[in-house]
Every structure is written in C-alpha cells, then in structure tokens.
C-alpha positions, 0 to 999 in steps of 0.5 A, spaced: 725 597 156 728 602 160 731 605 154 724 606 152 721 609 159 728 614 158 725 617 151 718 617 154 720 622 160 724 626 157 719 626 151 713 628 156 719 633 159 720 637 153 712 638 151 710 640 158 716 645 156 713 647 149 706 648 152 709 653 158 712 655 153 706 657 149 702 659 155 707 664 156 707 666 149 700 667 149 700 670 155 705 675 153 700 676 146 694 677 150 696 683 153 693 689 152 696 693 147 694 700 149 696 704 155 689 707 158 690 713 164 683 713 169 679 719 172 674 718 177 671 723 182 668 722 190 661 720 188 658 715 192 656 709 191 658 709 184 666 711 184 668 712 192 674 711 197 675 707 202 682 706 206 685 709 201 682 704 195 678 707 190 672 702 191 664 703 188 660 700 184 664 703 177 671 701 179 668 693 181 666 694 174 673 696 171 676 690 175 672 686 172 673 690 164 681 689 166 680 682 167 678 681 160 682 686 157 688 683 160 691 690 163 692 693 170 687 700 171 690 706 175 685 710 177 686 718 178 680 719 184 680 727 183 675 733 184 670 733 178 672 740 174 679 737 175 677 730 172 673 733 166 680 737 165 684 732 166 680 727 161 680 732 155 687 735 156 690 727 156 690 723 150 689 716 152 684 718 158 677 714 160 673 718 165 667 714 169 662 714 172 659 720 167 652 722 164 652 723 156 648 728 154 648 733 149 653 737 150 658 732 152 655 726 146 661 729 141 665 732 146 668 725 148 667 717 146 662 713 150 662 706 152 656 703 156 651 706 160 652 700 166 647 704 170 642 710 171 640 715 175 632 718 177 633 725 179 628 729 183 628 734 187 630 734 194 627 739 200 627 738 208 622 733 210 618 739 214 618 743 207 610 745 205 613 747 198 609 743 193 611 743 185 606 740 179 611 741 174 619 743 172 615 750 171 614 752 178 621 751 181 623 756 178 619 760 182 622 758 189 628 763 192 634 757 191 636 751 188 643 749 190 646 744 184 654 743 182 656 746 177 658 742 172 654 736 174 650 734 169 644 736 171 645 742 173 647 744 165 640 741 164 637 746 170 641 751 166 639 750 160 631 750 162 633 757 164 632 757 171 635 763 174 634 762 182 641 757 181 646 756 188 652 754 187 655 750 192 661 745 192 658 739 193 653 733 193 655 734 202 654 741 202 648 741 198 644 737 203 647 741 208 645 747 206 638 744 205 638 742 212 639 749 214 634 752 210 639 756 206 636 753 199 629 751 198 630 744 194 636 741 191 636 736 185 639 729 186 639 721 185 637 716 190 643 713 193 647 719 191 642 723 197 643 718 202 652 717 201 652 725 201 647 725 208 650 720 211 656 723 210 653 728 213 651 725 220 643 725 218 638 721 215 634 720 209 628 721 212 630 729 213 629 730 206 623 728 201 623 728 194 617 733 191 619 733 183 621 727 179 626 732 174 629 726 168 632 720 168 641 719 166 644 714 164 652 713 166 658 711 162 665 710 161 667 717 158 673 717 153 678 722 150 676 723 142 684 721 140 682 714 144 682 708 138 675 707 136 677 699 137 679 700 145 671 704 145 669 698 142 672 693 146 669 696 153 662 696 150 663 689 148 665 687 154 659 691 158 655 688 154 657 680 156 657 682 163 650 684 162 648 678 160 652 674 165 649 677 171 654 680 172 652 688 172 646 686 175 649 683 180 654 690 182 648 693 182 645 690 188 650 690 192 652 698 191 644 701 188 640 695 192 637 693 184 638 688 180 635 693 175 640 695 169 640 699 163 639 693 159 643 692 151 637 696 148 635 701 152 626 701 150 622 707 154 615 708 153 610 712 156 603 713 159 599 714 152 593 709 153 590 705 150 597 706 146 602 703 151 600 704 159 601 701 166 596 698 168 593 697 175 597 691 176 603 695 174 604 691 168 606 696 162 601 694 157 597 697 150 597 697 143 604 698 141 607 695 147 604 688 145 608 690 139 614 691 142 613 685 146 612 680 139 617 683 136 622 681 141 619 675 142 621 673 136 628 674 135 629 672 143 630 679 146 630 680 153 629 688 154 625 691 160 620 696 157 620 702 162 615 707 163 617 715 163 614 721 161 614 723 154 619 729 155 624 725 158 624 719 153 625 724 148 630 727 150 634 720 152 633 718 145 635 724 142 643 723 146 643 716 148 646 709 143 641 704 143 635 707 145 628 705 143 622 710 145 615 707 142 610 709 139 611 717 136 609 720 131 613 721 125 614 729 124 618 733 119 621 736 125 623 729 127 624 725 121 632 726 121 634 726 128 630 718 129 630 711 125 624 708 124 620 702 124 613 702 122 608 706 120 604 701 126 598 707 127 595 713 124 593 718 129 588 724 128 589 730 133 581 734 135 580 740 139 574 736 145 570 741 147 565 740 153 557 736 150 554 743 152 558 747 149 556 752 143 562 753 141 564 750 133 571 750 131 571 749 123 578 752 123 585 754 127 581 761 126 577 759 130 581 756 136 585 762 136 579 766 137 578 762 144 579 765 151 583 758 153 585 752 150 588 746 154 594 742 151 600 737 155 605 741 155 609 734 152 605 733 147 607 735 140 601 738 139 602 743 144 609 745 140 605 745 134 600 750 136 605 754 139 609 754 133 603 757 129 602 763 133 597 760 139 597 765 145 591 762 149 594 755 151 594 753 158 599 747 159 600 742 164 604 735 163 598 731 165 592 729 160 588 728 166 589 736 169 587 739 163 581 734 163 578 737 170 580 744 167 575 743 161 569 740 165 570 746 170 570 751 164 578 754 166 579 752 159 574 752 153 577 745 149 582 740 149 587 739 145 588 730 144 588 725 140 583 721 138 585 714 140 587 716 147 581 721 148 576 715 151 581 712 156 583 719 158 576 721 160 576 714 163 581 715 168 578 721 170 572 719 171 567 721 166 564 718 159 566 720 151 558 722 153 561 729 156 566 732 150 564 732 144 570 732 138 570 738 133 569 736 125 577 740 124 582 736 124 588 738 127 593 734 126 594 726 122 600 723 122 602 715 123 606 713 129 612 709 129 617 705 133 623 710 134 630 708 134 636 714 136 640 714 130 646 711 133 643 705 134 646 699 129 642 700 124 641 692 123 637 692 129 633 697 126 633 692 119 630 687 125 625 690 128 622 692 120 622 686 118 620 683 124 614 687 124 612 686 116 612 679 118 607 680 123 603 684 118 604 678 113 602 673 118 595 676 121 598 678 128 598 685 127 591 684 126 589 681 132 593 686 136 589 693 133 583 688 133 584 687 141 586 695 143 584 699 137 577 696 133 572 700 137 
C-alpha cells in the first residue's frame, strides 16, 4: 500500500513538472515575435507625460494591445516633426495617435481609428467675429495652426493665406488670448489640456465654426509586415467589442462614443436621412441602413455630419460607410456600392410668381443668380459646365430665404428633399414652382470607402436584395417617399 502511494506521488511530481514545463514552453512561444519602436508627441489627453511616465488615452490602449501580443512597448514621447521623422526614418516604427488623411494614407500602414477628433474654430469668448461658412475665415487677419498637424495641411490645402505658425496647441491659445491671432483651429479636449496648461479657462474661448471630423490611429512605417498591422487592428477591434475603448474614452474624453468597427456616417438630407426633433437620425435610406444591420446583428451608431465632411472621410478612411449618394461617373471608382436604393432627379425651383421659363442650361445660364449648396454635387456639376452665376452657401435653408426675398433668381435641388426643405423654413411647395428641365438623374446608393472588405459589401447587397425580395424595401419607400 505504501508502495503504491510512493508511485502516486512521485507520478503526481513528474506531471506538475510536465505542465510547468509546458507552460513555460507555451510561454516561451507566445512571445511576440517582432521587435516594435513607439513614438508619440505631448497632446493631451490622448498621448501625455505624467511624473515622468507617457500616460493618456493612446498608451493605456497600447498597454492593453501589448498584453495580448505579449510584448513590452517603449514608447519615444518626442516633438511631432520629430516623431513623423523618427517614424519614416525607422523600419520596425509605430507612431500614435495620428490622424489618416490623404496625404499621410499611403505614406504609412494604418491600424484603428480608437478615437475622433471635431475640429472648430476657436476665438476669445469676447470675440464679435462670426463665420456661416470655411469660406469666410479666409478672410480674418490670422489663424495660428502647427505645422504639420493635420488640420492644418487641410487649411493648406483649401488655400488659406492668412495662416500664423505658432509652436504649439499651448502657444496657440496664447496667442489667441493675446489677440495676436483671430481664431485657432482645435478639438475639444485638446483646447481645454493646452489652456489649462496655460492657467486659463475654457470658457475664455468659444467655438464659432465646425471645420470636419478626424479620425485617430496607430501609424506604421510601410516596411512593418502586413501580419503585425493586422494583429493591432484586430486587437482593437475586440477591445471595441469588450467595452474596453469605450470605457478609456470616458476616462480621458468624458465619452463612451467611439469610432465603432464600421464607421456609418450620414447627413442631413430629409426626407432621405435626417435628425428628427427628438434627436433621432431617421428617414428613408436610414431605415435602410438600420434593417440591413438589424439582420446581420450589427451594432453601429449612425452619425450625422455634413455632406463635405462625410465625403472626405469616406475617400481616406477604412471601413467607412456614407449613405445615401449618388452614384456619378466622377465617383463611380473611388467608392463601393450597394444598391441602386432610389432614383433622384435635380430641377431648378423658382419662385410660384416668377415669369421666368428654364427649358435648357441655356437658359439658367442667362440668369442673373442662381442659388446652389456649395456641398451638393449639383453645385460642381454646374460649375464644371461653365456657370458663372452661382451664388453657394452650405445650407439649403439660406438658399431658400435668398429665393423667396428675390437675392437669387432659382434654386437648384432635388426633387425629393424640396418639400421638406421648403418646410423647414416655413413655406409650402405652394411657393416654388419646378421647371420642366431636368437637370440631373441619377440613382442613389450605399457608399462603402474602397478599403473596406469587400465581403462587407457583399453583405449589405444581399441583405438589401433580400428586403427587396421580401417586400420590406416596399414598405420603407411606401413610408417616406409615396407621396
């Protein structure tokens, strides 16, 4: 019998040593089998020092990646010209938190976005200064940016002449404060880190001007393998779906709102999609959306912005979905489709008691001024054919108040939004009336940027020939567009 116990132990003895063993082997394994060097700037709250630690929103998240890629991240906190240097001139280099745009997409390999970024313009609270468009900043003495930010490249490439480089996010409200600049262009929480810094408030400053919407990722040098980029994204994408990001987001963003998976963006197009006064984003092609992600059990958050932002995110950005637009020649290669899901025609509307015909662009062109959304693809279109009486503003309802008060001769729109537009302002379809000549037709899609997968699109299409097939793509054109 003590014989027997012997063997038992030492048997018992020998497997603990095999498991430990094998632990130690899997271990050994597991460990991460590329060498990564990390760069980062001082931009608060995402990427910051603290007591000598880089700490912030980006580097928790890094943490939480390195965990489950089993590797230990050093990370280089460095100027931003510096890192974007450091990061091009180093092989096996990650640099975060950076915004993709178009001039940065295939400089580098992307993995994200974890977070986004509203830019506005930034004035002293005192300020009288007021803008209705992008437009009219370009007409202010100066507007301090960094140079190399992101957005700044954007103000660049709209042509602003009137740009102050200053050294800094700090500096910048600064000189702001100091009425050495008229306005500055920043995101929220990046406002308040650099004033606080600077011992003032945030409410010494205001925002007068929404600018566009950036998204934020972990940039890599082109020679990182394509396995490592996919790992990270990967792994962001599960700590999407755990909570986990969320969760950051409201400790260092006051936000539990994240750029989701798939990133779904709309605007304010009624009856197509709108905000309704409930703040719920409703309409035609969002009941659309909504039943296709429904049926595959998607859980995206449909955004509202306006159209020119949207469309520029969608050009740049991975798994980007912008609904509803019209499928044009110019766009035909640049986006994926899913659809057709409508048809829309474009008129000129001109005033009930207005004696002006329009059979031809002839005759538009003979006009003195015709009022078009500087957005719209109309207003390119028009512009492209050699039209040198458009006046433009980026709302519908402006160009509405300028046709009934006689500033513009017609209105250039579509004919399913016209109604509810003219609604919005308080007149009837009774007020306008539409010119026989048809300007534009063409069908409207789902847009999906081109690097999204391409069996997500595959998806949506079949999802939405099912609800064709079914008859509940009846029901929603019954419910929104019969009358």
């Amino acid at each position: 019998m003590k014989k027997h116990s012997i063997k038992l132990t030492v048997f018992f003895l020998v497997l603990i040593s095999v498991i430990i063993s094998c632990e130690k082997s899997d271990s050994d394994e597991m460990e991460y089998p590329h060498e990564l060097v990390f760069f980062t700037e001082n931009y608060a709250p995402f990427n910051y020092e603290e007591m000598g630690t880089v700490t912030g929103f980006a580097p928790e998240l890094l943490d939480e990646i390195a965990k489950e890629l089993n590797f230990n991240p050093e990370i280089n906190l460095l100027p931003w010209k510096e890192a974007v240097s450091m990061l091009e001139d180093t092989p096996n280099g990650i640099l975060f938190s950076m915004v993709l745009n178009s001039e940065r997409k295939d400089r580098y390999k992307w993995a994200g976005p974890f977070a986004a970024l509203e830019y506005h313009f930034y004035t002293a609270s005192g300020n009288t200064l007021n803008l209705s468009s992008l437009e009219d900043a370009k007409n202010v003495d100066a507007i301090g940016v960094v140079e190399g930010y992101s957005i700044t490249t954007y103000l660049e490439s709209q042509g602003f002449s009137n740009l102050v480089y200053v050294d800094s996010q700090q500096d910048g409200f600064d000189r702001l404060l100091q009425g050495e600049i008229d306005l500055y262009p920043s995101d929220r929480l990046s406002a308040q880190a650099a004033l606080q810094a600077s011992g003032h408030l945030y409410y010494n400053v205001k925002t007068i001007f929404p600018i566009k919407t950036e998204l934020l990722y972990f940039a890599f040098n082109k020679e990182v393998p394509d396995e490592v980029v996919s790992d990270f994204q990967n792994s962001i994408n599960r700590l999407k779906q755990s909570g986990f990001i969320a969760q950051l987001s409201q400790k260092y963003l006051n936000t539990s709102e994240i750029p989701g998976v798939l990133q779904i963006y709309t605007e304010n197009y009624p009856p197509i999609t709108f905000m309704n006064d409930f703040g719920e984003i409703t309409g035609f092609g969002t009941d659309i959306v909504n039943e296709i992600m429904q049926r595959n059990n998607i859980f995206e958050k449909i955004k509202v912005t306006t159209w020119s932002n949207a469309y520029n995110m969608a050009l740049h950005n991975p798994n980007f979905c912008l609904f509803t637009m019209d499928r044009t020649e110019i766009r035909d290669t640049l986006f994926q489709w899913v659809g057709p899901i409508g048809n829309n025609d474009t008129h000129f509307y001109v005033r009930a008691d207005s004696d002006i015909t329009i059979n031809s662009i002839e005759d538009a062109m003979a006009l003195e001024a015709i009022g078009t959304v500087s957005s719209w693809f109309s207003d390119q279109y028009l512009r492209d054919l050699g039209f040198t009486n458009l006046v433009s503003d980026g709302d519908p309802g402006v160009i509405v108040d300028w046709l009934m008060s006689g500033e513009v001769d017609a209105f250039v729109c579509s004919a399913i939004t016209i109604s509810d537009i003219l609604q919005a302002n308080d007149f009837s379809f009774e007020d306008v009336r539409e010119e026989p000549f048809t300007l534009l037709s063409s069908d409207f899609y789902i847009s999906f940027s081109k690097n999204t997968p391409e069996t997500t699109v595959n998806l949506w299409q079949e999802t939405f020939e099912a609800m064709q097939t079914d008859g509940t793509y009846d029901a929603i054109y019954e419910k929104w567009l019969a009358n």
